[in-house]
N, C-alpha and C positions, 0 to 999 in steps of 0.2 A: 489561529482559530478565532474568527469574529464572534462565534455565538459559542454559550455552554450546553449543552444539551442535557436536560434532565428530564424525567419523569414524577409527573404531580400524581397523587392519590386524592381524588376530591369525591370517591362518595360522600354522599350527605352531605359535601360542601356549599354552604352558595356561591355561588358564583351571578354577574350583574350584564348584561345584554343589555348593549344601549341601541335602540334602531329595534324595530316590527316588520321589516321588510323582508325578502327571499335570502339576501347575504347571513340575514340575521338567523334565519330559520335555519341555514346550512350549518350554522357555527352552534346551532343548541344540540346539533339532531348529535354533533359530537361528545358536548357536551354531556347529554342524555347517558351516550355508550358510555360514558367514565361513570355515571351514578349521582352528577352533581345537582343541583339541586338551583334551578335555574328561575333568574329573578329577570325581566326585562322593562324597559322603559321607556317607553315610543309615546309618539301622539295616538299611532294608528299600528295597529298587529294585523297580520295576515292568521287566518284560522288556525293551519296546522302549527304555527309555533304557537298561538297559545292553547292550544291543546298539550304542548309540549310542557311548557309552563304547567299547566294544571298537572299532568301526572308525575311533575318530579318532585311537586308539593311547591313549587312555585309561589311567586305576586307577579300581576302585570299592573305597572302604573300608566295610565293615560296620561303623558305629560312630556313635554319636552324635560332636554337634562337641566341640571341646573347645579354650577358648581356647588352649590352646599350641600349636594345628596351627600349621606355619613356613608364615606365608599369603606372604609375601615372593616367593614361588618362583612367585607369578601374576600373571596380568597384570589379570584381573578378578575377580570372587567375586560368585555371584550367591545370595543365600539365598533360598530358595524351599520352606520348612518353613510348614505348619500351625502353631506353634509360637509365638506372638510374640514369648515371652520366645528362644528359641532365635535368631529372626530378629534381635534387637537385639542379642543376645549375637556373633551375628557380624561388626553392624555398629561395635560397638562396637570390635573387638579389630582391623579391617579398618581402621578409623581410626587406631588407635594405631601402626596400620604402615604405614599413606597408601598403602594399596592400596584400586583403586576397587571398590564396594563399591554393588550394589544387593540393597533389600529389596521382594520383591516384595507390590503393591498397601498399600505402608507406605510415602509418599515421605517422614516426617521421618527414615527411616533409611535415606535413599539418598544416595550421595555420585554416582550417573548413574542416568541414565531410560534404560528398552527404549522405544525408540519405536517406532509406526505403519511400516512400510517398504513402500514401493512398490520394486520390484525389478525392474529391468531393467537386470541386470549387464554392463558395470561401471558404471552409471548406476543410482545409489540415493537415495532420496527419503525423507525419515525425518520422521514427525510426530508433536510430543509437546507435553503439556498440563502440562510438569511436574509431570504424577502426579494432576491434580484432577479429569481427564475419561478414561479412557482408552477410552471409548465412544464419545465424540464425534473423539478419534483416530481409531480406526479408519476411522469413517463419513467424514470427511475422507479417508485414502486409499482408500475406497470409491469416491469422488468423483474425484482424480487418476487411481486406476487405469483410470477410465472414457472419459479425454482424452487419456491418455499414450501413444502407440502405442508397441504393444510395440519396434519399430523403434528406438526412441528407444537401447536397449543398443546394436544395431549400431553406430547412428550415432557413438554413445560410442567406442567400439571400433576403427573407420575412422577417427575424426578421432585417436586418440590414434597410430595411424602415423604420420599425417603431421606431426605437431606438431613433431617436430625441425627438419623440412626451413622449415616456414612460419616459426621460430625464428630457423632462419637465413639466411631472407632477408628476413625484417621484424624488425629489431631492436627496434624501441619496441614495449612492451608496449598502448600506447594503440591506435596503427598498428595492431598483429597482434591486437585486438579486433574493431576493423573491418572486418577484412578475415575474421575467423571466422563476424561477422554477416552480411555482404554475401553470406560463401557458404551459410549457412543457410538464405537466403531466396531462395536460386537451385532449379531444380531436382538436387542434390546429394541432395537428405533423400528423394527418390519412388526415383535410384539405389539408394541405398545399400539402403532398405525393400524395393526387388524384387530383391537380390541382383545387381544390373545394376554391379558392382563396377568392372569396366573400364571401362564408362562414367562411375564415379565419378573414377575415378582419373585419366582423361583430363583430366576438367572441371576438377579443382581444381588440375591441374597445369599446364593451359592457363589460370587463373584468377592461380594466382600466378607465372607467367612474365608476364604481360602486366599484373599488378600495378602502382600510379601511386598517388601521394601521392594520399591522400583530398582532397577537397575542402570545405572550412567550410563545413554549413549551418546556420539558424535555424529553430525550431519557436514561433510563437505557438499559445501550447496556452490555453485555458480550463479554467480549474481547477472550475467551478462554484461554486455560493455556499459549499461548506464541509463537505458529506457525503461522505466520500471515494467511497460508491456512487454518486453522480450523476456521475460521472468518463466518458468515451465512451474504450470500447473504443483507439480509436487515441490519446487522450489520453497512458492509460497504457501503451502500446507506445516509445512517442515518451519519455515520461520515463525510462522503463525504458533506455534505448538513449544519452541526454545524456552528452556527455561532462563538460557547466557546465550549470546550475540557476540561473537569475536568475528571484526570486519576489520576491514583491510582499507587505504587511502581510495585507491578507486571504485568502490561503493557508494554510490550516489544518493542524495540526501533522500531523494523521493521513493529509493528504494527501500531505505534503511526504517521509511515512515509506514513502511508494510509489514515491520517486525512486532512481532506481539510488545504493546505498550509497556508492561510490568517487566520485560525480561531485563537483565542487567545485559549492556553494554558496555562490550571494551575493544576501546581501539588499538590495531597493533600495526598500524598504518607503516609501511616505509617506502621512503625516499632517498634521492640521491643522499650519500652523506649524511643520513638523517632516519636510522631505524629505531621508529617507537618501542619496539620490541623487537631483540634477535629472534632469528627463526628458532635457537634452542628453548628459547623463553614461551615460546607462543605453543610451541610442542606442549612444554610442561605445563602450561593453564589449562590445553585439553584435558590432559592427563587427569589434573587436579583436580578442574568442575567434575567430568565424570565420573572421577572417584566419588565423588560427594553424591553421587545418584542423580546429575543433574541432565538434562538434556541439550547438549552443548551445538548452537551451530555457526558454523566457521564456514561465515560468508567472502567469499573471493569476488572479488571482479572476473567478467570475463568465464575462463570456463579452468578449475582447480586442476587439472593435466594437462594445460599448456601452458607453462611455465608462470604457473600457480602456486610451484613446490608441494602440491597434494600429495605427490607420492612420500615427499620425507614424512610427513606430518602423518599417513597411514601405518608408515613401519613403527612409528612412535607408538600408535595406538593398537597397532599391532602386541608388538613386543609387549606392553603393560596388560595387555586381555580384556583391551575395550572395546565393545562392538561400534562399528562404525555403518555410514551411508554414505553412497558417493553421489551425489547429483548434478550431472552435465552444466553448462551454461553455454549461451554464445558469445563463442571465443569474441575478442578484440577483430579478431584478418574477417570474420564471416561477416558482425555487424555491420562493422566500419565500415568496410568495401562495401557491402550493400546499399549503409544509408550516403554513399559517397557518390554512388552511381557506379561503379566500378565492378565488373566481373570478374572473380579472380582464373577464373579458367572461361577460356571461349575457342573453338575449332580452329578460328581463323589465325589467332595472336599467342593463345599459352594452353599447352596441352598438361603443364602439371604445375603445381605450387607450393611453394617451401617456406616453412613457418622456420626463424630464427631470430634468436636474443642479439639487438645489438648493445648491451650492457659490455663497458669496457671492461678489462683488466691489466693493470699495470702500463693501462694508456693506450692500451691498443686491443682493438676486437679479434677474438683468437676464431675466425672462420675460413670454413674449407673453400679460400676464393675461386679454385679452380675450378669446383662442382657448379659456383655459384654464376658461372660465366657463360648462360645460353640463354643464345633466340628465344626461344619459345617456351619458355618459363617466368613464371611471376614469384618474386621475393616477397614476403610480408615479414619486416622487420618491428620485433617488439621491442620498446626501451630502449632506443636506435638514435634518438633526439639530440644527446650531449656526442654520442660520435657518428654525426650523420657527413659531419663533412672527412673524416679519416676514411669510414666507410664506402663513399663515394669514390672517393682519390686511390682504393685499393681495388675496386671493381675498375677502374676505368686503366688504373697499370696490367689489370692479369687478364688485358680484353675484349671488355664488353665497351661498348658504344657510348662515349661520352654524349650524346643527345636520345638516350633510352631516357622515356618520362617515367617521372618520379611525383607520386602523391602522397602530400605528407596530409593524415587528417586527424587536428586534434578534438580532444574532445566529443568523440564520436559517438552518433545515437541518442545526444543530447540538446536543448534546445542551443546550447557554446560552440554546436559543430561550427569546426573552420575547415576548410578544405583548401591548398595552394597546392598546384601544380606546376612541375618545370622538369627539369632533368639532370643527368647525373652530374653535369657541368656548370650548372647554376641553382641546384634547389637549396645547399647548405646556407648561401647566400639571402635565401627570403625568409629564412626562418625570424631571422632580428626583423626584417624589412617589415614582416608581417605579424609580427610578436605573437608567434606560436609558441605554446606554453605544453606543456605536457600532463595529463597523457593524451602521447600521441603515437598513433600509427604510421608507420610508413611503408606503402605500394613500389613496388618497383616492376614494370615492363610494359611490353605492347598495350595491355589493356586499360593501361591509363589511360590512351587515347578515348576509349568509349566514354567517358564520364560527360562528354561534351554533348552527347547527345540522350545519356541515359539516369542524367543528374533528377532522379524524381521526386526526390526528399525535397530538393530546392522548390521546383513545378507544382508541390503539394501545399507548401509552406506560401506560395507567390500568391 
């Protein structure tokens, strides 16, 4: 994160405006909407900012800058001259007194960014590129402004009355979150938006007199294979809302940066030879958060019913008398093959498709290889990598076509996709050649063929 983003309360602050020209006048009129109390300093002002000036109880000096103005005496300084050299000259002399200090559409001589502001007072919304886009800013609150109901101020406004009271009667900070959610998603937000005020005030007052310890639930969320956009809408509501994040190794960093920032995470990541947590163990954390009344969710890669182990981890929370949620994700075989170019069912090549573990045991993968020996089917093997080349060597003894293509794709859905394609007689062999690393997927049949002309992830990316 290049910038911090805060919010200044500068009624009746001054604040010092160098430059009398339109830039200038745009940066007061903002100014103004905070209540500060605007001082500017030009040769020359344009009317409407020094009228601006005059009703915030303002000064306007006639004068060019001149480093020894006493800048101390402000809380901001925004240079806003046509002048580069005059703009640096202020940023410079603003630094040497750590007063903050923006140059407008000049971010190496900014000590803070104007951002984007969506405004529905006292609920403000601020977005900023630190200084590299401030076009695609805007178009961003473009965007906000379009879903935000204006209501959303009220709502602001209403709940900051009542917040002492909800204070003191739910002391835990955790507690008195959930119970601000629960009442968001009541009808409280349609009151407050049609001015139905006494009905608001009823509800929430009837809401937190009949108030009870939250109850622990569990969310099986599917993360998907790795794009934080193939995420479902309730996915990210549910993570956003966690009060504990239990994630797994194939969780992708850009996903995990969508989890509510305060929640405690814990990784229970496994790997070959290498589980951060047994599956008994990770059972019993649910258990445990939940019992404690927390909102637990246990983010999987990919989708938590396909060999996810969801269903052990539900009879756990079963048995204990936890309520639980299940939510889908996209599997590893749907993204993958997608962003691979690869169909896994087409008329002409594979009329069905068979999802299976190629996870060894005791050195050998224990699969129905006779089922798995037809024409016109497509294999997608999960965790297939460490025995891709035994796997090969058993399909091609009970079979099948030692030149049927095989797409092995790691990393998939992410910006690491690697894709290498060959067949049953030579793909074990490129995995070193091509230092494919896992997680990876592996395709197997006719339909590998299509990738060669249906590769659009690559086409989109070129």
């Amino acid at each position: 994160m290049d910038i911090f983003p805060i919010s200044l309360k500068l009624q009746q602050q001054p604040c010092l405006i160098v430059g009398g020209g339109h830039i200038a006048y745009r940066k007061a009129l903002l100014l103004q909407k905070a209540g500060a109390i605007i001082h500017v300093i030009a040769p020359e002002i344009e009317t409407a900012l020094l009228e601006i000036v005059q009703q915030s109880a303002g000064q306007y000096v006639q004068a060019r800058f001149s480093v020894d103005l006493p800048l101390r005496q402000y809380r901001l300084v925004i240079a806003a001259t046509d002048e580069a050299d005059t703009n640096q000259q202020v940023f410079i002399a603003c630094e040497a007194e750590n007063v903050l200090v923006n140059s407008v559409d000049d971010p190496p001589h900014c000590r803070f960014m104007v951002p984007a502001i969506v405004d529905r007072s006292p609920l403000v919304i601020s977005v900023a590129t630190n200084g590299t886009s401030p076009v695609l800013s805007r178009q961003i609150r473009t965007q906000l402004e379009a879903v935000i109901p204006h209501g959303m101020g009220k709502l602001a406004e209403f709940s900051g009355k009542w917040r002492a009271a909800v204070k003191a009667k739910i002391s835990n900070p955790d507690k008195r979150r959930i119970f601000w959610e629960d009442l968001y998603a009541s009808p409280l937000k349609e009151h407050v938006f049609n001015d139905n005020l006494v009905q608001a005030d009823r509800l929430i007052e009837q809401t937190l007199n009949e108030w009870q310890q939250p109850k622990g639930e569990v969310y099986l969320v599917g993360a998907g294979p790795g794009d934080p956009e193939l995420l479902t809408l309730k996915a990210l509501r549910l993570m956003q809302q966690a009060d504990v994040v239990i994630y797994d190794r194939l969780v992708s960093a850009p996903i995990m940066e969508l989890c509510r920032r305060d929640a405690e995470k814990v990784y229970v990541g496994k790997a070959r030879s290498n589980h951060a947590v047994p599956q008994e163990g990770i059972n019993a954390l649910l258990v445990k958060y939940a019992s404690e009344g927390k909102r637990v969710c246990r983010l999987k890669g990919g989708d938590p019913f396909i060999f996810g182990r969801g269903g052990e981890e539900i009879e756990e929370l079963f048995a204990a008398g936890i309520p639980f949620q299940v939510v889908p994700g996209i599997t590893a075989a749907s993204g993958c093959s997608a962003y691979a170019g690869i169909p896994l069912t087409h008329r002409d090549y594979a009329q069905s498709v068979r999802f299976l573990t190629g996870h060894l045991k005791e050195g050998s993968p224990e699969l129905p290889w006779s089922e798995l020996v037809y024409e016109n089917q497509t294999l997608v093997l999960y965790m297939g990598l460490i025995g891709l080349e035994t796997i090969c060597k058993k399909l091609i003894e009970h079979g099948q076509r030692s030149d049927m293509p095989v797409a092995l794709v790691s990393k998939g859905t992410t910006p690491e996709q690697k894709v290498v394609v060959g067949t049953l007689q030579n793909i074990a062999a490129q995995v070193s050649e091509h230092q494919i690393q896992a997680p990876t997927l592996t395709i197997i049949g006719e339909v590998v063929r299509l990738r060669e002309q249906l590769q659009w992830q690559e086409r989109a990316e070129a």
